[in-house]
Biopython code that builds the backbone (N, CA, C, O; Angstrom):
import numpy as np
from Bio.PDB.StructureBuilder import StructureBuilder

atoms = [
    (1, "UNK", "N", (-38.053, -9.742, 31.397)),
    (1, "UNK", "CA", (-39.240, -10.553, 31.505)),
    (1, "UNK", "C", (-40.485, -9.814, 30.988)),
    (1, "UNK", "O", (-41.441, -10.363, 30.441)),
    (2, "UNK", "N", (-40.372, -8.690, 31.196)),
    (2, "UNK", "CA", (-41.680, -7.223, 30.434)),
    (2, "UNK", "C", (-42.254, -7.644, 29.060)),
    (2, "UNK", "O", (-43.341, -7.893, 28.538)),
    (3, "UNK", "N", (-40.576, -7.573, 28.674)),
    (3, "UNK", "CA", (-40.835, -7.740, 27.039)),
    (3, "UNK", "C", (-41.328, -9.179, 26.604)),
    (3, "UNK", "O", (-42.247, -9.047, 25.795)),
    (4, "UNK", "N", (-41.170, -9.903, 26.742)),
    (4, "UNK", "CA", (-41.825, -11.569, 26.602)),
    (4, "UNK", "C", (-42.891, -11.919, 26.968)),
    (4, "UNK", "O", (-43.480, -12.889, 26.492)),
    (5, "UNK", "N", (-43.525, -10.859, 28.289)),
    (5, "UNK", "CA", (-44.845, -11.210, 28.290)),
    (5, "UNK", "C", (-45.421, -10.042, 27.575)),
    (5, "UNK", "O", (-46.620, -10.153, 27.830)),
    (6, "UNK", "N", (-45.299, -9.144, 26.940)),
    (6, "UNK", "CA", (-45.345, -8.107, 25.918)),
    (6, "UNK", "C", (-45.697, -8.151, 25.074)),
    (6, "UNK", "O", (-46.758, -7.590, 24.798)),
    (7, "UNK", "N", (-44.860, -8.981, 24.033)),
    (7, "UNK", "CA", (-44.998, -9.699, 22.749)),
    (7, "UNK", "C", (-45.792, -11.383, 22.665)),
    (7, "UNK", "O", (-45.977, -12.081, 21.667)),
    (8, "UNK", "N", (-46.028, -11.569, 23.646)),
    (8, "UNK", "CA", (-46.681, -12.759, 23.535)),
    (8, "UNK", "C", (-48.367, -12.414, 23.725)),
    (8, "UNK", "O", (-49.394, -12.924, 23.278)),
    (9, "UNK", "N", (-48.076, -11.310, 24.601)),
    (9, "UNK", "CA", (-50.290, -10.505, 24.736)),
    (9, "UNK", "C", (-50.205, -9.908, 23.534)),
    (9, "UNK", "O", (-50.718, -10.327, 22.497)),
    (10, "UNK", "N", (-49.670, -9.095, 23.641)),
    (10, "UNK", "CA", (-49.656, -8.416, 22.113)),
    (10, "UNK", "C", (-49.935, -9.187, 21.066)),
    (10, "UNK", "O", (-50.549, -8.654, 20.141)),
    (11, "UNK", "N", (-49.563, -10.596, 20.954)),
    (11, "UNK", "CA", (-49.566, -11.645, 19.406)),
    (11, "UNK", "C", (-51.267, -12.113, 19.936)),
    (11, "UNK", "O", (-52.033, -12.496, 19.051)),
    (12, "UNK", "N", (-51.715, -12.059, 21.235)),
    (12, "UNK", "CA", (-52.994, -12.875, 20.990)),
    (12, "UNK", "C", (-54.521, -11.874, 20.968)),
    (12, "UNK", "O", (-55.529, -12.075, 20.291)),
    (13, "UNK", "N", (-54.353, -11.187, 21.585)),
    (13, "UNK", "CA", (-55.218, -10.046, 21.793)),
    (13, "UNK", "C", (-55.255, -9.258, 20.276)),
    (13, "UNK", "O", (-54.403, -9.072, 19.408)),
    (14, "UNK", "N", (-57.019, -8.813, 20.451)),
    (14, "UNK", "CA", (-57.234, -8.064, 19.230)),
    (14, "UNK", "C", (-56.886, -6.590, 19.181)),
    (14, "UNK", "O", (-56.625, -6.073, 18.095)),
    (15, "UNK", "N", (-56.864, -5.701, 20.605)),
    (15, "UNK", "CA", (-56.552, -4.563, 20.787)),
    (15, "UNK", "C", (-55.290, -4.881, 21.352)),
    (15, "UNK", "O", (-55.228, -5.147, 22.553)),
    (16, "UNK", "N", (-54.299, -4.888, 20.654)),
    (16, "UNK", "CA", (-52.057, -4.655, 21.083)),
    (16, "UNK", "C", (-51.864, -3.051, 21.602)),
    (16, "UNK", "O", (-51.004, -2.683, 22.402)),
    (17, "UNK", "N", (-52.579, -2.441, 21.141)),
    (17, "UNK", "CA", (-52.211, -0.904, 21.894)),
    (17, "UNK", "C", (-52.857, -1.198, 23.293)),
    (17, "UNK", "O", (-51.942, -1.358, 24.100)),
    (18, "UNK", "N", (-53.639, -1.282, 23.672)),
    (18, "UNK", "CA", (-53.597, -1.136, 24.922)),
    (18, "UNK", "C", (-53.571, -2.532, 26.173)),
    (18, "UNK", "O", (-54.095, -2.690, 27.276)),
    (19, "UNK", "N", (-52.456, -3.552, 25.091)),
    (19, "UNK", "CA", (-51.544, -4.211, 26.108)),
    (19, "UNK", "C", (-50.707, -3.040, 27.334)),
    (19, "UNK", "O", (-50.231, -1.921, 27.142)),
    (20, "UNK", "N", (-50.774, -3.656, 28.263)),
    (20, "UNK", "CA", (-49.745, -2.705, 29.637)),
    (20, "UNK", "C", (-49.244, -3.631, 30.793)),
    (20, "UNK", "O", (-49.887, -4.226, 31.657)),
    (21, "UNK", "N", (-47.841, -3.568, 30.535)),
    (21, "UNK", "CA", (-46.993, -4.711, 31.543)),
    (21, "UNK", "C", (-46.483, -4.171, 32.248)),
    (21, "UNK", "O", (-45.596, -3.486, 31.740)),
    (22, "UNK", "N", (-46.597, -4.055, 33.685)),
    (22, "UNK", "CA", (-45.820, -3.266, 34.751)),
    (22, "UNK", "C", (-44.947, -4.481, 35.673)),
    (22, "UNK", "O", (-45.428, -5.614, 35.700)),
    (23, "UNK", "N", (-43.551, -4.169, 36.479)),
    (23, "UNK", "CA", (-42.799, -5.571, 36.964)),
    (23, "UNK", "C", (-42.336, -4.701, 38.028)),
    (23, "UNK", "O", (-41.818, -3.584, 38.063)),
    (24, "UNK", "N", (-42.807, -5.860, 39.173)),
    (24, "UNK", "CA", (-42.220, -5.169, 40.475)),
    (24, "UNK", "C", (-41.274, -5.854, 41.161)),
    (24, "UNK", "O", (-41.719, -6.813, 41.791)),
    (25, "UNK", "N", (-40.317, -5.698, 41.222)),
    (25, "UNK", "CA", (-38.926, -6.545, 41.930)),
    (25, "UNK", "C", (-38.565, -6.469, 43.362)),
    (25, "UNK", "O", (-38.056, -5.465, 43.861)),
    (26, "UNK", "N", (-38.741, -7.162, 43.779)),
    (26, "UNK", "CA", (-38.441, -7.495, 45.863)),
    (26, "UNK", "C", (-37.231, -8.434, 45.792)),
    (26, "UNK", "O", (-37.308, -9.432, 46.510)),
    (27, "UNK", "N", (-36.089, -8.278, 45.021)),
    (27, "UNK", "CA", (-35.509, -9.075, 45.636)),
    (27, "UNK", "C", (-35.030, -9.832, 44.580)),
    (27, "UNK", "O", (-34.683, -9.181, 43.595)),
    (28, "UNK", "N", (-34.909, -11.154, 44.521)),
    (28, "UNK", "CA", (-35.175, -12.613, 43.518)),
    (28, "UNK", "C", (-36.785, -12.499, 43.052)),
    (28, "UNK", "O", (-37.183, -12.815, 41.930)),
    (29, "UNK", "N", (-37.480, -12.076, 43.942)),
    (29, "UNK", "CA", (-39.061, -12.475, 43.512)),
    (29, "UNK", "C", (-39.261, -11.040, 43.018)),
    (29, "UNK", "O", (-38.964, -9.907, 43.398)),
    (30, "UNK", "N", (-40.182, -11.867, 41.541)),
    (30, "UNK", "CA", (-40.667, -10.669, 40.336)),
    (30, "UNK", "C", (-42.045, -10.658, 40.259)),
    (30, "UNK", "O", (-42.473, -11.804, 40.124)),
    (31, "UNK", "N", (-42.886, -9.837, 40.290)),
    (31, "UNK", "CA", (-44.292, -9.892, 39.826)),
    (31, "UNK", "C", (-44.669, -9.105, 38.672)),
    (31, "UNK", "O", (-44.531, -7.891, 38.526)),
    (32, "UNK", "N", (-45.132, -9.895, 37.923)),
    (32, "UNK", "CA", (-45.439, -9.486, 36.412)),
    (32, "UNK", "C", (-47.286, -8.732, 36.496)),
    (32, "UNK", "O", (-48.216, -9.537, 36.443)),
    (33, "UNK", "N", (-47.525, -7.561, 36.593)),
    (33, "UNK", "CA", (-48.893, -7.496, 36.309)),
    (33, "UNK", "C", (-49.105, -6.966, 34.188)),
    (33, "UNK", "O", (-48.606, -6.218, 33.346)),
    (34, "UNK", "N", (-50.148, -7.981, 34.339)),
    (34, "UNK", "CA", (-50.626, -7.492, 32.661)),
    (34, "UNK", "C", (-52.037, -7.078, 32.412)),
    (34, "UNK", "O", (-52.906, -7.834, 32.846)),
    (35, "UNK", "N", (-52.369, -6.094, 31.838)),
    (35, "UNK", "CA", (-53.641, -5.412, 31.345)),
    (35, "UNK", "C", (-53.857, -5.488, 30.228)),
    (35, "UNK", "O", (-53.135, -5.112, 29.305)),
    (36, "UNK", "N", (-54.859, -5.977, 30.182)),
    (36, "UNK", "CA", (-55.323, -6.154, 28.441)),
    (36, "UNK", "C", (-57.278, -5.490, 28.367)),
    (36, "UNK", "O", (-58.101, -5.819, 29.221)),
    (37, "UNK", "N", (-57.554, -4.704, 27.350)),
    (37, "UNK", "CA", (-58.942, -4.196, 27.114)),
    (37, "UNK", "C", (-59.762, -5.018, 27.852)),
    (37, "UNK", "O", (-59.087, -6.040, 27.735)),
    (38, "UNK", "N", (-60.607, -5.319, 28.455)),
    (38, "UNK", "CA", (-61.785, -5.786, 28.885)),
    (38, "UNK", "C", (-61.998, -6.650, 27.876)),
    (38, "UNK", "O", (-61.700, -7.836, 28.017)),
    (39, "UNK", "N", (-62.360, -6.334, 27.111)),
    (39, "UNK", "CA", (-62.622, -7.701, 25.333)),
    (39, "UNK", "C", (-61.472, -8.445, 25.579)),
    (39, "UNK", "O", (-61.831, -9.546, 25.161)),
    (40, "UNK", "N", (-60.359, -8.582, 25.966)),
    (40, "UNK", "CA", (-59.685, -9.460, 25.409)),
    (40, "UNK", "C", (-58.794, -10.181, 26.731)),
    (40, "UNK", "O", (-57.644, -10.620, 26.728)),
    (41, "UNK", "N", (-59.928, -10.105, 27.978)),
    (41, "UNK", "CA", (-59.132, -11.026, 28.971)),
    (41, "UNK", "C", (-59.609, -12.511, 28.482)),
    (41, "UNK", "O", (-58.969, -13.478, 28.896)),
    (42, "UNK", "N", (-60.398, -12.650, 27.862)),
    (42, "UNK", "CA", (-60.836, -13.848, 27.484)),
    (42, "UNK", "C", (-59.412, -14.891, 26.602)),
    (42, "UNK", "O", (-58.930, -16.015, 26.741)),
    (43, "UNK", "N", (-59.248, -13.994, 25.925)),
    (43, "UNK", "CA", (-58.265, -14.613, 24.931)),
    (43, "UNK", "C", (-57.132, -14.597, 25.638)),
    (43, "UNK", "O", (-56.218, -15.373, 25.357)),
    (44, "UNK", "N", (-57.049, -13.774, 26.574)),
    (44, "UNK", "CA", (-55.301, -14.192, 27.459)),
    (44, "UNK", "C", (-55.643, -15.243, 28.377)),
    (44, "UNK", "O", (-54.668, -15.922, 28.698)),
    (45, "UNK", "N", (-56.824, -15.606, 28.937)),
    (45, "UNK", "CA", (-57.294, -16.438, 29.830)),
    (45, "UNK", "C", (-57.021, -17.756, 29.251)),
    (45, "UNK", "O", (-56.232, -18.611, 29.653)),
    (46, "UNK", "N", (-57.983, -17.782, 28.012)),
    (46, "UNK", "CA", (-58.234, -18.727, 27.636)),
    (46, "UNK", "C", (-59.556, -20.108, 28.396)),
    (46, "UNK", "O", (-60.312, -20.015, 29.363)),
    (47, "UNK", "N", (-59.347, -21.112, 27.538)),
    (47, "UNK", "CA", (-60.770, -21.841, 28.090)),
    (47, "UNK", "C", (-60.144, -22.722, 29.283)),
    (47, "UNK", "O", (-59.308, -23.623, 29.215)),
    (48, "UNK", "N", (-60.742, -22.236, 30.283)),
    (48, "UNK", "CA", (-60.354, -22.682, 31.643)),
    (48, "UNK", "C", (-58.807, -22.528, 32.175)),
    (48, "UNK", "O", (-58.296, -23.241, 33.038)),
    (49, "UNK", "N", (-58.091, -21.316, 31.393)),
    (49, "UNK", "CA", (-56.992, -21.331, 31.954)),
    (49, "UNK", "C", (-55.796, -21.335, 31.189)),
    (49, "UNK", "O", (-54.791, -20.664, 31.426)),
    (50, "UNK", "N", (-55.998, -22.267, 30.101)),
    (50, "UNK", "CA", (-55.011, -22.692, 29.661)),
    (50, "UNK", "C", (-53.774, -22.030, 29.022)),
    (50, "UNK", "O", (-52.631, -22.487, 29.009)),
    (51, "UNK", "N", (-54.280, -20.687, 28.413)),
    (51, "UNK", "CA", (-53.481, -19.868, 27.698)),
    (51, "UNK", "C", (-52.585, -18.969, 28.943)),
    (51, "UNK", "O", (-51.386, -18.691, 28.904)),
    (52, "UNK", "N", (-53.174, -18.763, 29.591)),
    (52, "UNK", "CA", (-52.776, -18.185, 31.453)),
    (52, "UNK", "C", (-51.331, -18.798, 31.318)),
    (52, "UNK", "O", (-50.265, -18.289, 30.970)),
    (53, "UNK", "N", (-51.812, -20.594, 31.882)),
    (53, "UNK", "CA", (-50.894, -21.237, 32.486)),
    (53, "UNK", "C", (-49.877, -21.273, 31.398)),
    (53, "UNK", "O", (-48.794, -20.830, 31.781)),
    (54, "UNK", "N", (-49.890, -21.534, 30.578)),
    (54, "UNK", "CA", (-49.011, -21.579, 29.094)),
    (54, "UNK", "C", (-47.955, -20.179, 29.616)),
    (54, "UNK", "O", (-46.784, -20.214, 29.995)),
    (55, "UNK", "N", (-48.680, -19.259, 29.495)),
    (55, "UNK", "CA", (-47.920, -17.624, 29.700)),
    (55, "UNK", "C", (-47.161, -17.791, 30.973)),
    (55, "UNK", "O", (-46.045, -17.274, 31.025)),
    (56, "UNK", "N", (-47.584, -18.397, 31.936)),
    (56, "UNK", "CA", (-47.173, -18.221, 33.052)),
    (56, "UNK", "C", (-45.721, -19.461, 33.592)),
    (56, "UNK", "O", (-44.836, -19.383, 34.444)),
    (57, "UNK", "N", (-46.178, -20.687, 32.406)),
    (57, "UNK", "CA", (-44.928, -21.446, 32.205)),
    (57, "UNK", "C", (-43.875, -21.417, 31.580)),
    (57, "UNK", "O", (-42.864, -22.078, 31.817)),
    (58, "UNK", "N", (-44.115, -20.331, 30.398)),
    (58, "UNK", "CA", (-42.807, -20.036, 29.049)),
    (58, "UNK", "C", (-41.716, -19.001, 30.596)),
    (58, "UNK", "O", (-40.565, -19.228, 30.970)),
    (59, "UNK", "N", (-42.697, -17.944, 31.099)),
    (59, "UNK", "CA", (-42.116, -16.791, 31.521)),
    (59, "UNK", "C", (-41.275, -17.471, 32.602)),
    (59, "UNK", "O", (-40.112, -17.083, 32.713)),
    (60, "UNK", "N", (-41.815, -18.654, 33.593)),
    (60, "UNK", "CA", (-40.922, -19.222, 34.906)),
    (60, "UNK", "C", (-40.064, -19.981, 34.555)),
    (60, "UNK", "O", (-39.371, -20.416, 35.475)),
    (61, "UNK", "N", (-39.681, -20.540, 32.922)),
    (61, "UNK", "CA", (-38.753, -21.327, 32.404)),
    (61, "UNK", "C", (-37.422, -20.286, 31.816)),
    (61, "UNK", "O", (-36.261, -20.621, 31.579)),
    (62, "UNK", "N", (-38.054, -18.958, 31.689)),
    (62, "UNK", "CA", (-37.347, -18.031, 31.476)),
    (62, "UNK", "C", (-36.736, -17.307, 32.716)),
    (62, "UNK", "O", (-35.869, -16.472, 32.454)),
    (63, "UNK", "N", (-37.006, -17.469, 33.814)),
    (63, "UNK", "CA", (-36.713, -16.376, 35.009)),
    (63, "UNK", "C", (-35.593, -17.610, 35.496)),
    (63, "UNK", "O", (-34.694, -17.348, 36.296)),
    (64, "UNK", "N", (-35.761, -18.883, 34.948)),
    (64, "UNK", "CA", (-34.975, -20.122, 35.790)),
    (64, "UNK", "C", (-33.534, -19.645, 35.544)),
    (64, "UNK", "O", (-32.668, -19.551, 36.414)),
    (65, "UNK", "N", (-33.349, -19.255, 33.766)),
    (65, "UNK", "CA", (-32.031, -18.983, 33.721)),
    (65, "UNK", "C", (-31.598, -17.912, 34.421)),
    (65, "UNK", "O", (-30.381, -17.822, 34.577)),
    (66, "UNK", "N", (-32.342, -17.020, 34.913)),
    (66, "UNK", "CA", (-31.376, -15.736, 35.524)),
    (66, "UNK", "C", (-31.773, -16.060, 36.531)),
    (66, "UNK", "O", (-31.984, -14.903, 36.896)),
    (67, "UNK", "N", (-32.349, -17.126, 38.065)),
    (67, "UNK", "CA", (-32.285, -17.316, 38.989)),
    (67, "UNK", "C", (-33.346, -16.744, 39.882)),
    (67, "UNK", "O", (-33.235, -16.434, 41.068)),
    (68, "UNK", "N", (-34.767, -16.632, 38.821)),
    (68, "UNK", "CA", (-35.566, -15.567, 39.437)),
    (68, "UNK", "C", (-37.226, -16.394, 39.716)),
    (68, "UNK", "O", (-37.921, -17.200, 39.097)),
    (69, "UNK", "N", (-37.292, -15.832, 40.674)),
    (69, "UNK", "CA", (-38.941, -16.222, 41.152)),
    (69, "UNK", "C", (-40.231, -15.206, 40.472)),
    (69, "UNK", "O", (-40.614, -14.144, 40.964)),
    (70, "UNK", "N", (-40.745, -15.836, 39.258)),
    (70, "UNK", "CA", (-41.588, -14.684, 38.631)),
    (70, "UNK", "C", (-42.848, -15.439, 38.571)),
    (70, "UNK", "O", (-43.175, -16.621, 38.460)),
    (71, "UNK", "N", (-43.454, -14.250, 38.693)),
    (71, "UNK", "CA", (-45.297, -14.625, 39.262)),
    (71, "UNK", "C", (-45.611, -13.508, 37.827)),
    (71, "UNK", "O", (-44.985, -12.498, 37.505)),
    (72, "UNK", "N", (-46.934, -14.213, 37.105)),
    (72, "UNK", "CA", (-47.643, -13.492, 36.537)),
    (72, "UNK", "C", (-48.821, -13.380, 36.875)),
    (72, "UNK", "O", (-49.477, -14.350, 37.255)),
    (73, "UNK", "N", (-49.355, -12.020, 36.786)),
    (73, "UNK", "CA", (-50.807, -11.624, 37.445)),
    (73, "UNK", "C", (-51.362, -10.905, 36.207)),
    (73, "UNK", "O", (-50.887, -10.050, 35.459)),
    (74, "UNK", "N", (-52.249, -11.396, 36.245)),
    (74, "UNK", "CA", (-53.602, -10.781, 35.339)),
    (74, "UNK", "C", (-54.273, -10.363, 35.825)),
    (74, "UNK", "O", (-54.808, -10.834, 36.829)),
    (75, "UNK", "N", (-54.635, -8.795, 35.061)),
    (75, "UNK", "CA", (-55.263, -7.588, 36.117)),
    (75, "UNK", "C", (-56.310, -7.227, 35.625)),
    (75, "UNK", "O", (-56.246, -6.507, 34.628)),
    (76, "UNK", "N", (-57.525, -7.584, 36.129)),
    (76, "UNK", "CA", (-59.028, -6.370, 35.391)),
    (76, "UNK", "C", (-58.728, -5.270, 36.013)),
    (76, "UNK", "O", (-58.114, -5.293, 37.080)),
    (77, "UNK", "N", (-59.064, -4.320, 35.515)),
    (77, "UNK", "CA", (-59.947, -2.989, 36.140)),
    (77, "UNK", "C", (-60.904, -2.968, 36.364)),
    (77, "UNK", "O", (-61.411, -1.937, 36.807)),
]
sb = StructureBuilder()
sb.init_structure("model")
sb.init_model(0)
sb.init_chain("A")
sb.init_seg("    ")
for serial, (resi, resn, name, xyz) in enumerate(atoms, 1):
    if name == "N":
        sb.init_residue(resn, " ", resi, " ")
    sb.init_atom(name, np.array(xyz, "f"), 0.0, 1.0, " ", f" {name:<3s}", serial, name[0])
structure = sb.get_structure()
């Protein structure tokens, strides 16, 4: 699940080096945290959300096939 939300920040963001995906596993339930430069929470956000929820719907259509409860979190510093 790392890698998919990986390559998908990585494709929208202007700084890809300092994309950073960390995944913490309890179980069935996954939590995805993602870091992106300060400049470019905007563009993972998107306008009111939308690019978020998009990210956050490809990845729970993906966790369905392996039986998994995955949460994505978007992280400032």
């Amino acid at each position: 699940m790392t890698s998919l939300v990986e390559v998908i920040a990585r494709a929208l963001v202007s700084k890809p080096d300092e994309v950073s995906v960390t995944e913490e596993v309890n179980g069935k339930d996954v939590l995805i945290k993602l870091r992106v430069a300060d400049d470019d929470i905007g563009k993972i956000i998107g306008k009111t959300g939308r690019i978020a929820k998009a990210l956050r719907t490809v990845v729970k259509a993906a966790a369905v096939r392996e039986n998994l409860r995955v949460t994505v979190e978007i992280v400032e510093d």
